[in-house]
Structure formats: C-alpha cells, structure tokens
N, C-alpha and C positions, 0 to 999 in steps of 0.2 A: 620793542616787543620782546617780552622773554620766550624761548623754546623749552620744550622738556629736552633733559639732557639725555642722550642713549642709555639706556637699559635702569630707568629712574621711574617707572611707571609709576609709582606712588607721590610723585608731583603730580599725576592727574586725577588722584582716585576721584575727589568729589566731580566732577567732571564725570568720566566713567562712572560712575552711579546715578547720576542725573540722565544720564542715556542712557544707562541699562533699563533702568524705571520708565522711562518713556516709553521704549521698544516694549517689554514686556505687558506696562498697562493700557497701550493705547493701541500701539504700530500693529501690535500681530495679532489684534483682536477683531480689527477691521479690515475692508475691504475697498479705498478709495477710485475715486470717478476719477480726479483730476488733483492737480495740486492747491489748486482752490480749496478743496474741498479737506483737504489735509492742513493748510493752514487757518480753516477755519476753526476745525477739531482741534487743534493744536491749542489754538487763543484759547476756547475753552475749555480745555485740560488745566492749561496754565494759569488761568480766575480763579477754576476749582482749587487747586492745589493752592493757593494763594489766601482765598478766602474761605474757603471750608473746611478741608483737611487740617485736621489738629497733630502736632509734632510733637515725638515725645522730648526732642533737640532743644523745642522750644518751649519747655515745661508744659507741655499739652497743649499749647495755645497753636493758632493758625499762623501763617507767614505774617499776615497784614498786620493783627494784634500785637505781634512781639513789636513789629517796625511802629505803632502807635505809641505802645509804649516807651522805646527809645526815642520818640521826638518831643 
C-alpha cells in the first residue's frame, strides 16, 4: 500500500474532490436517523452519479456509458 508522502496533497486531489462533492451534495443537505439510513442514501447517490449524471470528463456521457464503451 502506497502513502501520500508529507506536504504532497496533490497525490490525493481526486480523492479530496470526490469527498468534497459528497459532503457538499449529500452530507450537509440532510439530516440522518442512523447509519443505516446514510449508507442507504449513499448507495443511491452513488447509482445516481453512475448512471445519470453526464461528465463533462467523460465527453458528456455518464460513468456507466464511457465504462460500456471501453469494454
């Protein structure tokens, strides 16, 4: 397992962006019961973003279509 090395933060940006985005679109917009109830929300953020949301990364296309096309 590699580490990031001290004062290299930019070995983790996409990392760090992938959490940023999470906290901002999900975390601090709700209110949960339990942790249940946060990893349920979670699975379906993570479909959403998966199959619906189109990337401009990924020439507009969604996560699942670019990964279709590549197989």
């Amino acid at each position: 397992m590699s580490h990031i090395q001290p004062r290299e933060p930019q070995q983790s940006a996409c990392v760090e962006r992938y959490n940023r985005m999470n906290r901002h679109e999900w975390l601090d917009l709700h209110i949960f019961e339990s942790i249940a109830e946060v990893r349920h929300f979670s699975t379906e953020c993570l479909w959403s973003s998966n199959k619906e949301r189109l990337s401009l990364g990924n020439g507009g296309r969604t996560s699942a279509q670019k990964l279709k096309m590549a197989t």
